[in-house]
N, C-alpha and C positions, 0 to 999 in steps of 0.2 A: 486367406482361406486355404486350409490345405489342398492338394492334389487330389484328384476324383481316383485315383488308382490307389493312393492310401486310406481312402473314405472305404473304398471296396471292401480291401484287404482287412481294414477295422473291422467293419460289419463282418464278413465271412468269419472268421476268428473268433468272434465274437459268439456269432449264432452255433460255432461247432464246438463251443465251451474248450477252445483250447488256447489256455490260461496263457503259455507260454509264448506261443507265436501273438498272440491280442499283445502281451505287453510288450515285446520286441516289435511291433508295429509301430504302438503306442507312443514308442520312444521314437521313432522315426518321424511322427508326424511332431512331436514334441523340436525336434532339431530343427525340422524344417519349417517352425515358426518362431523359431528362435533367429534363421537365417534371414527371414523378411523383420526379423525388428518389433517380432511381436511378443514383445517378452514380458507383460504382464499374461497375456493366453497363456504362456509357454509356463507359468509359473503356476498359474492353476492348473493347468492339467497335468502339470507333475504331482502335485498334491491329491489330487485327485486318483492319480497311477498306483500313486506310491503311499497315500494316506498320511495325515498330519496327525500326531500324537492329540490326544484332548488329556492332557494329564495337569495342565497346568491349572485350573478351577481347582480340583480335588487335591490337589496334592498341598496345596499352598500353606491352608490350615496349620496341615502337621508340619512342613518344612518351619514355619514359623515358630510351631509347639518347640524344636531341636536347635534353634538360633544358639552358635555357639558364645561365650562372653569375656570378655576381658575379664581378668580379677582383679584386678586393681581397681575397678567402679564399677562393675558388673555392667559393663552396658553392650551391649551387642553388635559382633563384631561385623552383619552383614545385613541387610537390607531386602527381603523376597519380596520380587513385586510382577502382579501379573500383568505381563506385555499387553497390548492392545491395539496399538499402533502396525500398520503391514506396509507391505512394500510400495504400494502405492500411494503412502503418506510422506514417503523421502523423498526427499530431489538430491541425487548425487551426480559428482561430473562423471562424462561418459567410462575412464578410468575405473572408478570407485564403483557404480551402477555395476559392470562386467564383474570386478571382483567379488562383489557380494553374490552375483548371479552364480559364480563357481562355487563360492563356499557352501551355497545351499541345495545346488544341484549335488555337490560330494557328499551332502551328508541326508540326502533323498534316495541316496546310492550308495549310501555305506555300507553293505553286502558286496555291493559287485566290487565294488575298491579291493577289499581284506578278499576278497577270492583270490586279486592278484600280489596280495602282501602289502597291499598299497593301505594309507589310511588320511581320512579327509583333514584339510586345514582345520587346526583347533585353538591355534595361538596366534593372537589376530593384534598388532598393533597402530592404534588409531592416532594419528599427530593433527595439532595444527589449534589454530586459536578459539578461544571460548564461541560457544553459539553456532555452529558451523556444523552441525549436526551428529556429533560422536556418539555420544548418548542416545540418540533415536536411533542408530543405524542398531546398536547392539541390542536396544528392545525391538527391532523386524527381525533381526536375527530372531529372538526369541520367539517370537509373535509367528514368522513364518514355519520356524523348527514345533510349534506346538510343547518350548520347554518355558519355562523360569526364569524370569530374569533377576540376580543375584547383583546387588551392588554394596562393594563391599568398604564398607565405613573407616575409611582411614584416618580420622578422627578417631575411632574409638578403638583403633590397631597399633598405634602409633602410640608408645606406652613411654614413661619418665623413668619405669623402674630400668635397669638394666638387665639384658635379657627379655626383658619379657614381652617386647614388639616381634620378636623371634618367634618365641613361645606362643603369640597371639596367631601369628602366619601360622602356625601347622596347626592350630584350630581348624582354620578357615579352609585349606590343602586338605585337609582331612575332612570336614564337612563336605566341602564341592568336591568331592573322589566319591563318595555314596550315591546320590543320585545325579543324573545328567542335566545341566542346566548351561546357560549362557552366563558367565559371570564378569561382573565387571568391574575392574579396577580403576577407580575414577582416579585425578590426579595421580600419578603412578609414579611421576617422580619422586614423591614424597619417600620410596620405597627404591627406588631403583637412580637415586643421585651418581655422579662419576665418582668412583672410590680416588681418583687420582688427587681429588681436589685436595688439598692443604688445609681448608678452614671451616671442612667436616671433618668432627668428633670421629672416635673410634667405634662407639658405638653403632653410629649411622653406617660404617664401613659393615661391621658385624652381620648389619640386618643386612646390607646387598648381596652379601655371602650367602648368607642361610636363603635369602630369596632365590638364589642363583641355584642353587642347589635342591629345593624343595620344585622348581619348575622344570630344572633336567629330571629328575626321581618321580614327575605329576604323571600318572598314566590313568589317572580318570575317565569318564566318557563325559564332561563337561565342557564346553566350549571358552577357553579363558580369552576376554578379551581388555588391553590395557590399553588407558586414552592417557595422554598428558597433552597439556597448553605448553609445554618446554622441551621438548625433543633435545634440543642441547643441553638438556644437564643430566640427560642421560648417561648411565653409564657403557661404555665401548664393546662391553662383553654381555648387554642386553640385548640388543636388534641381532642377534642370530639364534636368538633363543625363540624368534617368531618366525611363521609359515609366510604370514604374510603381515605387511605394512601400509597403510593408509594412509595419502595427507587428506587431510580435509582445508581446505581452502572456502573463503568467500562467494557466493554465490556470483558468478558471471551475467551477462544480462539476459541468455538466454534459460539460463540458470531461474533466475527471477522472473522471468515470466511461464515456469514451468512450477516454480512454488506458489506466486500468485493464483493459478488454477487450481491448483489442489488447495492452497487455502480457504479458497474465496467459493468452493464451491458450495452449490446451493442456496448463495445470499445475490437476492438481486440487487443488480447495481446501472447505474445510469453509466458507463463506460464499458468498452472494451478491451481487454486484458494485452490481446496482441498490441493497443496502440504502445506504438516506441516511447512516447512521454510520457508515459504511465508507467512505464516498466523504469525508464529513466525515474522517477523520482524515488527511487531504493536504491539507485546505484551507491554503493562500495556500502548497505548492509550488511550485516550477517545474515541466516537462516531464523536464528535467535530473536532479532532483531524485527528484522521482516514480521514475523507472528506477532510480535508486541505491538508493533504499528499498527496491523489489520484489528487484533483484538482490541485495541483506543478506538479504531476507527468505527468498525460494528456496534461498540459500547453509544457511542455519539450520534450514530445513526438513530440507534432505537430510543437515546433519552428525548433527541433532538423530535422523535415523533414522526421521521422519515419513517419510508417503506425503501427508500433505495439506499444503497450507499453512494455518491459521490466522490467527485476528485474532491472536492473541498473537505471534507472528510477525512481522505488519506492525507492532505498537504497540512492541514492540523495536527496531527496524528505526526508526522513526521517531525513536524518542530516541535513536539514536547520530546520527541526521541533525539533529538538536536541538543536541544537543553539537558537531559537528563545525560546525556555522553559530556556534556561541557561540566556539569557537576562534578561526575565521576574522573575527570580528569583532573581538577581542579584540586579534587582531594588527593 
C-alpha cells in the first residue's frame, strides 16, 4: 500500500486541479510499488496516468482492407490480429518479466523520453525453443500498448522469383511505418540466416542485405519484434540491429507453478497448486506444452461428468502429451 504522505499529496493535487504536480505524484507512488513488487498495481496505474490507446477494435477493419500482397500469388504478406491476452496471462523469468516492465513503461513515457533526445526500445529480439512463450509476450506487448498485433507471414514473403522476397519486405517496411503497431517476425531466421554460410544460395545472401538495410533506414513508430527457435543461424551482423534481446527458456518449477495459477484459474479442482508433486509432474514442459495438458485435462474433467478436476486428470493428460512427444520425435 502506498505511503499515507503520498496518499495526501495525491488527494491535495488532486482536489487543487493541478494537473502537473497530481501526475508527478502519481508517478512517485507508481515507483514506490513497483519497489515492493507490486508490479501488476504498478502496471495499471500507469495505464490508467498515462491512458492506453483503444484504437485496436476500430482500426483493424481497415488495417486488413490495406494488407499488402505478394504478386506472385497474391497472398498476403501479414497477419492483423487483435491482442487480447495481458500481462498477467504470461509467466516470464524474473529477467524477461523486468524487461518487458521497461519496454512498456518507455513507451507509457514516450514524451518524456524524446524531451531528453531519448527514444523507447522498439527492436526487440525474442530467442529460444518453440512453446516457451514468444508469441504471447509480443501480443501483451500489444494488448498492454493498446496497438495491433501484426504477424508477418513468412511463407507468403519468402518468394522463388528472384528479387522479389526483397521486393515483398519493403511492402511490409512500408506498410508497418504508416500506422503504429507491435509486429512480429515469427521464424526470423528464415530471413536473417548467417550470409557466411557456404551452402546458402546468393539469393538468400541478397535478402539479408536488403533486410539489413531496410531495418537501419525503419524509423516508424511500430514496435518490431523478431522470435526464431535458431539464434545460431543467425546472422553476426543482426543482434546489434536490436535494443534488446530475450532468451525464452522452459519454465522452471517455480515458473510452473505460477502458470499453473494463472491457467487453472477459476476451474475447481480437488488439489492444490502450491503442492511440490503437483507442480513436479510438468517438469521439463514447455509453457506450450503445459496449456495443452491442462486443456486435455479440463476437456476430461467435464466429459467425464466431474465438477472437479483432479490429479488423475492431469497424470492422464500428461501421458497422452508423453506419447504425442514420442510420435513427433519418431518422425
Amino acid at each position: 500500500m502506498a505511503s499515507a504522505k503520498l496518499l495526501r499529496q495525491l488527494v491535495k493535487t488532486g482536489a487543487e486541479g493541478n494537473h502537473e504536480a497530481f501526475k508527478r505524484v502519481s508517478e512517485q507512488l507508481i515507483k514506490e510499488e513497483r519497489t515492493k513488487n507490486h508490479h501488476l498495481l504498478a502496471n495499471d496505474l500507469e495505464k490508467v496516468l498515462y491512458g492506453r490507446r483503444n484504437s485496436v477494435p476500430s482500426m483493424h477493419s481497415v488495417l486488413n482492407d490495406r494488407l499488402p500482397k505478394d504478386k506472385e500469388r497474391n497472398l498476403q504478406l501479414l497477419e492483423i490480429k487483435e491482442p487480447v491476452r495481458r500481462i498477467e496471462d504470461v509467466v516470464l523469468s524474473d529477467d524477461n518479466a523486468s524487461l518487458i516492465e521497461e519496454v512498456l513503461q518507455e513507451h507509457h513515457r514516450v514524451e518524456n523520453l524524446r524531451s531528453y533526445g531519448l527514444r523507447p526500445a522498439d527492436r526487440l529480439l525474442f530467442c529460444g525453443p518453440p512453446g516457451c512463450g514468444k508469441t504471447l509476450t509480443a501480443e501483451v506487448l500489444a494488448s498492454e500498448l493498446g496497438l495491433p498485433l501484426a504477424i508477418i507471414r513468412i511463407d507468403s514473403v519468402v518468394s522463388s522469383l528472384l528479387g522479389e522476397t526483397a521486393a515483398n519486405l519493403r511492402q511490409v517496411f512500408d506498410f508497418i511505418s504508416t500506422i503504429p503497431m507491435v509486429v512480429l517476425f515469427d521464424e526470423f531466421d528464415a530471413l536473417a540466416k548467417e550470409r557466411s554460410d557456404d551452402s546458402e544460395h546468393g539469393e538468400l545472401k541478397r535478402v539479408v542485405n536488403a533486410f539489413l538495410q531496410m531495418l537501419d533506414a525503419y524509423e516508424g513508430k511500430s514496435i518490431l519484434v523478431a522470435a526464431t527457435n535458431h539464434e545460431r543461424m543467425l546472422d553476426s551482423a543482426i543482434w546489434r540491429r536490436f535494443d534488446e534481446v530475450m532468451i525464452f527458456e522452459s519454465p522452471n518449477l517455480e515458473q510452473l507453478r505460477r502458470l499453473l495459477s494463472v491457467k487453472l484459474r477459476g476451474l475447481r479442482r480437488e488439489f492444490e497448486i502450491e503442492d511440490a508433486r503437483i507442480v513436479g509432474l510438468f517438469k521439463g514442459l514447455s509453457h506450450a506444452d503445459v496449456e495443452r495438458v491442462l486443456r486435455r485435462a479440463a476437456k476430461d474433467m467435464v466429459l467425464s461428468g466431474k465438477d472437479f478436476l483432479s490429479e488423475r486428470h492431469l497424470e492422464s493428460a500428461i501421458r497422452r502429451e508423453d506419447a504425442r512427444k514420442s510420435r513427433t520425435q519418431r518422425n
